[in-house]
N, C-alpha and C positions, 0 to 999 in steps of 0.2 A: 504493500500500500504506500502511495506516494502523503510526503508531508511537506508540510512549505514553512516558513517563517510563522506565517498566521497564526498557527498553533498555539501560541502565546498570548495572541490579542484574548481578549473577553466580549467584543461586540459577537453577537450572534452571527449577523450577516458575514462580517470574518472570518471566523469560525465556521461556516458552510462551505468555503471557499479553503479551508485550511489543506484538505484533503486533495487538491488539485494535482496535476502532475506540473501546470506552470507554476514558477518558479516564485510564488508572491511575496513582496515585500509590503507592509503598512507604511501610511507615508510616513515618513522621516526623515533627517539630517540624513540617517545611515544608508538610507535609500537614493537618496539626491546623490548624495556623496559618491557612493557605488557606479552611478550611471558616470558622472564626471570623470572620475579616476581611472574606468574600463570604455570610457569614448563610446558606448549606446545610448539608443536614443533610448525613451521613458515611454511606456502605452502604462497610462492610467484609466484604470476604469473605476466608475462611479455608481452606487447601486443601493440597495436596503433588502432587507431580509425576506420582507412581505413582497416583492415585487415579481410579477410574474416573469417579466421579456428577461430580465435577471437571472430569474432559473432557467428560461430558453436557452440564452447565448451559455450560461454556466453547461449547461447538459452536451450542447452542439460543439461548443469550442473548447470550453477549458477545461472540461472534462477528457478532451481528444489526444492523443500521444502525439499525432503530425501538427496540430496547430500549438501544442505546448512547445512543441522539441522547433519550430520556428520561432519561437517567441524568447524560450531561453537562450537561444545562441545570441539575439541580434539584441534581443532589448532588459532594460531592468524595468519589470510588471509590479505595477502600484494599485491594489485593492483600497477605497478610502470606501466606508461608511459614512453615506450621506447624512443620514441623525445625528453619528460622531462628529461630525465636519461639516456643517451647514452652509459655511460662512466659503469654506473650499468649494463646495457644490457651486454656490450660488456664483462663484467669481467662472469657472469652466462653465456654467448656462450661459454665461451673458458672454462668452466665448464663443459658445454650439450657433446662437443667434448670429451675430455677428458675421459669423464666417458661412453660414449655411440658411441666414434672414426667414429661420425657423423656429422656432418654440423648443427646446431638446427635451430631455426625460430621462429616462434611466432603462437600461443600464447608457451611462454617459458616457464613451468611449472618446482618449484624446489619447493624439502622439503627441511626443515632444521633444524637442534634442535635450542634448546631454544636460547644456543648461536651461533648462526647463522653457524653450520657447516655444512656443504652440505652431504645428505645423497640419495639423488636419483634428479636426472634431465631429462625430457622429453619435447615433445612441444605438441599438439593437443593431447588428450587423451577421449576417446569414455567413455561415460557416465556407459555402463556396460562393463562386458567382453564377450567378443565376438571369435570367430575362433584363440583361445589359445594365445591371447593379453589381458592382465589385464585389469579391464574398471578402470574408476577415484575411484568409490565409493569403491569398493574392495580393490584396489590399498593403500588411505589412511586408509581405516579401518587397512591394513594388516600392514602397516608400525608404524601406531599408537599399535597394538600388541608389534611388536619388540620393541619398544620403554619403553613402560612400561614391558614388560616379559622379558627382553633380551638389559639392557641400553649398558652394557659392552660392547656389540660386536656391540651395533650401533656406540659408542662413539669409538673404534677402526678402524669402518668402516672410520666415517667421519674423522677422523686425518691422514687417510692415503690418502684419497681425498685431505685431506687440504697439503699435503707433496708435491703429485703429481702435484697441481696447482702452489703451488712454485717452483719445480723442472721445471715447463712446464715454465714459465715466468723466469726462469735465462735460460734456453734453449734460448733463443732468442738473448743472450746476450754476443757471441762470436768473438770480436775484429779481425780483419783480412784485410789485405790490400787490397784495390780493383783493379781487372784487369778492365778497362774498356771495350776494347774490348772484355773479355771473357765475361763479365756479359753481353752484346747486344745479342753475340752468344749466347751465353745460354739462353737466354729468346726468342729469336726466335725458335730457337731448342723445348724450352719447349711448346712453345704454339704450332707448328707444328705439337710434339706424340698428345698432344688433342685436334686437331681440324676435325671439321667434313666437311670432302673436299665432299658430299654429300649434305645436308643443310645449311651449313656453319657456323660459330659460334663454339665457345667452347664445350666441353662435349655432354652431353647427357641431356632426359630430366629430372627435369624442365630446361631448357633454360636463362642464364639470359644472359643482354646484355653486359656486362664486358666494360663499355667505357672507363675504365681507361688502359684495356690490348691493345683495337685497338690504344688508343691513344699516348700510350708506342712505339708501334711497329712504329706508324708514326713516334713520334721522330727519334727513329730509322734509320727507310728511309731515315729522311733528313739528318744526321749522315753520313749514311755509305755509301747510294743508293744501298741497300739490296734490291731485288722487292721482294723478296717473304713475307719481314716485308710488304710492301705496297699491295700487292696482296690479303693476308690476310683478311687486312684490309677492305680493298677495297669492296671483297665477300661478309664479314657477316654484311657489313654496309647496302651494298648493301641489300642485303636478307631481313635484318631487315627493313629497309624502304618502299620494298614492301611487308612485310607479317603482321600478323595478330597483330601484337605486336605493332604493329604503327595503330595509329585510322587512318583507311584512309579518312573518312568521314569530320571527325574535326579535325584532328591533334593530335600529341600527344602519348609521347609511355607509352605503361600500362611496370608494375612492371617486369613481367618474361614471359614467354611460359610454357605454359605445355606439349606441346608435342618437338619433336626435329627437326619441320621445320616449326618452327615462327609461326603457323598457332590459334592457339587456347590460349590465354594468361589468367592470372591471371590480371582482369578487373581493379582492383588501378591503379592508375596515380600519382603518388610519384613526387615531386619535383626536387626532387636531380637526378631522373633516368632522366628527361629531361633537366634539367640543363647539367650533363656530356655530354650527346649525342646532345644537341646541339655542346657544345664545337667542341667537336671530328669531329660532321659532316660537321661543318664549318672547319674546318684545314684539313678534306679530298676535300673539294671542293676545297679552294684555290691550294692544291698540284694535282689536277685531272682538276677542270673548267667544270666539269660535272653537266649541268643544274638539274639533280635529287638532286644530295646532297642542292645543294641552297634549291630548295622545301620543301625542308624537314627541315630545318634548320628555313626557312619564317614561313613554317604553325606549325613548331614544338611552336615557340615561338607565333603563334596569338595565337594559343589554351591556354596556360600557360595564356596569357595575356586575355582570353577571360574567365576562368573559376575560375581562382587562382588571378590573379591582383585584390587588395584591398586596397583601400586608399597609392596606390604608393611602395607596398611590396607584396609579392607573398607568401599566401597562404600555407600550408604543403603537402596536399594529399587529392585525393579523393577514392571514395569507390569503390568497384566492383559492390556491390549490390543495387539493385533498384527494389520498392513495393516487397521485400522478397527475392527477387530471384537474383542470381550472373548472373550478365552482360545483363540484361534483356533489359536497356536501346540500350544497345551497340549493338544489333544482330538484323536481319531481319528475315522474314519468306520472302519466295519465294512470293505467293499471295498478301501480304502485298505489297512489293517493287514495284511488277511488278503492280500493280494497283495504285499505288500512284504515277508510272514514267506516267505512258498512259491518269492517269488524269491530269497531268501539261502540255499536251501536247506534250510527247514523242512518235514517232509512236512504232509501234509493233517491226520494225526492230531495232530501235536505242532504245526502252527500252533492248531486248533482249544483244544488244550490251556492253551494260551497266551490263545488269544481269550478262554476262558471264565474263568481263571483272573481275566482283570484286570477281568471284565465286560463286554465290547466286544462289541455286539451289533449285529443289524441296525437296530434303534429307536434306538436309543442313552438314555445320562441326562441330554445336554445339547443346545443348540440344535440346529436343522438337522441330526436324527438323528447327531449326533456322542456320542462318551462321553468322559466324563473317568477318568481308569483307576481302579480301586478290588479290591482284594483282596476276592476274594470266595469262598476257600476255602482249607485247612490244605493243604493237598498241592500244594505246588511241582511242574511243570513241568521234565524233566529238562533241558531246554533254554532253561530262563528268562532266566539271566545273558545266554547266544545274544541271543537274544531282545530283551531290553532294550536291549543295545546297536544291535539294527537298529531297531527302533523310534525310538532316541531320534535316527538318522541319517535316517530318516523329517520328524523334526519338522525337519529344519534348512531342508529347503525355504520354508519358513515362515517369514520376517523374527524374531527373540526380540524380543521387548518391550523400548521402552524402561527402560535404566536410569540413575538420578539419579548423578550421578557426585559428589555431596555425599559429604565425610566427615567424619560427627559423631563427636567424641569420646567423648559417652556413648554410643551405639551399638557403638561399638570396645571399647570399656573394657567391655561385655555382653560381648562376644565373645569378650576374655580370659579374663575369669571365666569364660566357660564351657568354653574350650578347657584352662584349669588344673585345673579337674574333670573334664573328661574327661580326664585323665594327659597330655595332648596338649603335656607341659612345654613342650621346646623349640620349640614353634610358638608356645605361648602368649608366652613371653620374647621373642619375635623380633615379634612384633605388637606386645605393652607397650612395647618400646625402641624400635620405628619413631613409635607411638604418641607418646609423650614427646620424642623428637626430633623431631619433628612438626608438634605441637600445642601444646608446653610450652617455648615459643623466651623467651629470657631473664627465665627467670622466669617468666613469665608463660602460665598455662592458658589457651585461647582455645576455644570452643564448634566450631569447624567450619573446613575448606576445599574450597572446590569443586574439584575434580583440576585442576591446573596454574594455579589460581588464587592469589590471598594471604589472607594471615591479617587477618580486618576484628573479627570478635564475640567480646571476653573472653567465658570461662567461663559458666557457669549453674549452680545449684548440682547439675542433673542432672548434669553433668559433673565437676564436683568428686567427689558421691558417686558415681558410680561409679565412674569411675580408682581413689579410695583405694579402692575395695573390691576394683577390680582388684590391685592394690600389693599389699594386704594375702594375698590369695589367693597372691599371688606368691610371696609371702615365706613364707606356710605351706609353699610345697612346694620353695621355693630355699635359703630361709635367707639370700637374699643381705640383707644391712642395708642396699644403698641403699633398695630398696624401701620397709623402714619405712621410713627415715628422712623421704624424701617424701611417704609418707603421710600420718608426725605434719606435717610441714610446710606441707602441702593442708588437713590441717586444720584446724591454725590459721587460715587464709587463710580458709575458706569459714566457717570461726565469723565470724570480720571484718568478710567482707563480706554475709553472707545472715542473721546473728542478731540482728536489732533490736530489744530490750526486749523480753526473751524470746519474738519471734515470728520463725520465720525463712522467710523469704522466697525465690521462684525464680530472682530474679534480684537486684542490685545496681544496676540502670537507675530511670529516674526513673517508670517504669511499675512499681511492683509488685505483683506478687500471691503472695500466701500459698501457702506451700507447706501441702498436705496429706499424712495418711497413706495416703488410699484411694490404692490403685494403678487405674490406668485402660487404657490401651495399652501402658504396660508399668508396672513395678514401681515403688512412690512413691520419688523421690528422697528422700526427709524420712526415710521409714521407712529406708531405707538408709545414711544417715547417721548416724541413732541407733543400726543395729547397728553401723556401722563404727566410734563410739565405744564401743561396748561390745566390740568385739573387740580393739582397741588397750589397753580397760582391763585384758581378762583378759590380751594379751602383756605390757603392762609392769606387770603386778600393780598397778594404779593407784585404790584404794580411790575417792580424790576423782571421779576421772573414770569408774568403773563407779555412782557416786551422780546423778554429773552426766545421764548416761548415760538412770538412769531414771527422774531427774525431769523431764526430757522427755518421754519416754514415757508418765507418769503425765499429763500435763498435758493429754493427750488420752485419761485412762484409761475415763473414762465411755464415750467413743466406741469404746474398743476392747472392751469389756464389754457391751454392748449389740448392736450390730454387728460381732461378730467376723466374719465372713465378706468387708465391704468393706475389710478390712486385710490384706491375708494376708500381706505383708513385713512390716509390725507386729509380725503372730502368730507371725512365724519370730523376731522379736527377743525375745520375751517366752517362747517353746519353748527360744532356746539357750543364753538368759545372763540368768533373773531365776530 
């Protein structure tokens, strides 16, 4: 059995990858160093535990002896966990964009010469070539060519990537005073040209649930009393809670859709995608008192609490796939259902009632004539609740997907906030204080621990901003004063270490990269920390620091006036406090 360096790490997703025959190194000093000192170049890949195309290319390629034993000779192979390394992911996306003026994902696939300059970025890459798309194997052999036949023009290549990524990070960086009113306008206006008044939701497919854009548009609402921000919202909340992208069975919404009307999802259950849409679905209910969004908001958080709750801390993500196959656990067959309803003692009519209710049919809407369940009509089933519950003892035969047993502190610190707004008080105080006992050991914030592991990675300023906006949250509905006071104290601390001559940064390590406001997979730390200074200014009436506040904010104002729609936590800070 082959073994790699990984061996050693404690991330999960690491530790999948340990077993590989290529040659994995974690990023480091001793890895950078390696490639410099032995003149190869670097294929860094980027990935997470829970991710399907991850376990693809893992199975196709790095699992394969001819694409390892190409990869060991020419290159030193960099495994990073994107959870671990946020702030690394986030700097290689806006790389993938840049060079390739598309969106990336994961698994995030870069070369790079020795001294780390970026000479090609892709995500999933098919093992050969296939229908006039490069496979991996070719791909690096061919680059490994240019490299030795041809340094000049790869070393010109990559200095003009390295140009354009600085050019792209001062792009963001254009001071301008903010209309308030125009930026609401604008960001209504802009989600309106893409939304889909057919299936409802943003774009086209894959689908994802954008809860920081409905929840933008809410503020909004309360704001201006625009209904068409409320309408919006309202629709693709709606949509989403009865379509395929929320586990109707158990609760719980998976990562994205693949198709463009909710119905067939990408099987992960990521943290932070239910932490936001709790939030959100709880502040459409209190402004609506429509008994669906409560449902969804109750069974959103037993499932988190039923699948991810561990020792008083929630969990990172689970997987799509189950015994090999994506979503196996999650899907019915027709046969299957309708025999498992009539043995629990459903009659033929009210099993049927039930069939048709969730859409389970004999075709089905997913592989191998399976369905994934979806609401498919106003009129409840009098025996549904019945129902559900034997169904979901149905799925247990079925191994559940792995899940990462990481627990990230800004993931956690979403979950409070969301659990504070939904009134969820004292569950939310008993998370925040395991939380901080936790994570925040003498003094000192730390980014993460693997369950029954130790505490290795300070803080990030994702974590920083959201705890304080956990805290803060805290304190709006406790009063208690530790809360603030930790707050003001975190934030001092993440001015310190993340605000470098007026730029602030994701992290405090010798790698940095710039924080932005666009929110991406979830909500921009940066934006989040500009409101959590704006909401510490209006507690302690703090004129200096509600000024400080939005000359931040301004300092990106051109970018938020232009493109109001890539900011929607921006747009909430400039809705509730300018």
């Amino acid at each position: 059995m082959h073994t790699n360096d990984l061996i050693h790490e404690d991330s999960p997703y690491l530790l999948q990858h340990a077993y590989n025959p290529v040659n994995w190194m974690a990023w480091s000093d001793k890895a950078l160093q390696k490639a410099k000192d032995e003149n190869k170049l670097i294929f860094l890949s980027i990935g997470y535990s829970t991710c399907h195309w991850c376990h693809v290319m893992e199975r196709e390629t790095f699992e394969d002896e001819v694409s390892a034993k190409l990869l060991n000779a020419s290159y030193v192979s960099i495994k990073v966990d994107r959870e671990e390394m946020p702030d690394l992911d986030k700097y290689y996306q806006d790389v993938h964009y840049l060079l390739t003026k598309r969106s990336g994902g994961w698994p995030l696939s870069i070369i790079m010469t020795p001294s780390q300059q970026v000479i090609f970025a892709g995500t999933y890459l098919p093992p050969q070539s296939a229908q006039g798309r490069m496979g991996f194997r070719e791909l690096i052999s061919f680059i490994k060519g240019k490299f030795d036949d041809d340094f000049a023009e790869v070393q010109k290549s990559a200095q003009s990537i390295e140009a354009a990524i600085k050019h792209y990070e001062r792009s963001f960086e254009q001071k301008e005073r903010i209309d308030k009113d125009a930026v609401m306008e604008a960001f209504v206006s802009n989600v309106k040209a893409s939304y889909d008044d057919v299936s409802k939701g943003v774009g086209h497919a894959p689908k994802f649930p954008h809860a920081s854009t409905w929840n933008a548009l809410l503020d909004i609402y309360q704001q201006t009393g625009n209904l068409e921000a409320l309408y919006m919202s309202e629709d693709a909340l709606n949509a989403m809670a009865l379509g395929g992208i929320n586990d109707q069975i158990e609760g719980g919404f998976y990562r994205y859709s693949v198709d463009e009307a909710w119905v067939i999802p990408h099987f992960e259950k990521m943290l932070y995608t239910n932490a936001e849409l709790i939030e959100v679905y709880a502040k459409l209910y209190t402004l609506t008192q429509k008994p669906l969004f409560k449902a969804v908001v109750d069974k959103t958080v037993e499932a988190m609490d039923e699948r991810f709750l561990k020792e008083g801390l929630y969990l990172s993500a689970s997987d799509a796939d189950s015994e090999g196959e994506e979503g196996k656990y999650f899907v019915f067959k027709f046969a299957q259902a309708k025999e498992t309803l009539l043995k629990k003692g459903l009659s033929e009519a009210e099993t049927k009632e039930v069939l048709d209710y969730f859409g389970i049919t004999k075709f089905g809407n997913f592989e191998h004539q399976s369905t994934n369940p979806v609401v498919t009509q106003e009129t409840k089933p009098l025996r549904l609740d019945e129902a559900i519950v034997v169904l979901k003892e149905e799925r247990q035969k079925v191994t559940y997907p792995f899940i990462d047993t990481k627990i990230l502190t800004s993931w956690n610190a979403l979950m409070v906030t969301a659990l504070f707004e939904s009134n969820k008080i004292e569950k939310a105080k008993q998370v925040l204080d395991t939380l901080l006992k936790t994570l925040h050991v003498n003094g000192i914030l730390f980014h993460q621990i693997v369950l029954g592991g130790s505490l290795k990675v300070e803080a990030l300023l994702e974590d920083y901003a959201f705890v304080i906006e956990a805290l803060l949250h805290g304190y709006a509905h406790t009063k208690d004063a530790h809360y603030l006071e930790l707050a003001k104290k975190l934030t001092h601390e993440a001015e310190h270490k993340f605000y470098k001559e007026e730029t602030w940064y994701l992290s405090d390590k010798a790698f940095r990269a710039k924080a932005v406001l666009e929110d991406n997979s979830y909500k921009s730390p940066l934006s989040t920390m500009i409101k959590n200074l704006f909401e510490l200014a209006k507690i302690e009436d703090d004129t200096t620091l509600f000024i400080r506040a939005k000359d931040m904010l301004e300092s990106f104002g051109s970018g938020i006036q232009k493109y109001a729609h890539a900011y929607p936590e921006a747009v909430r800070a400039v809705a509730l406090y300018m």
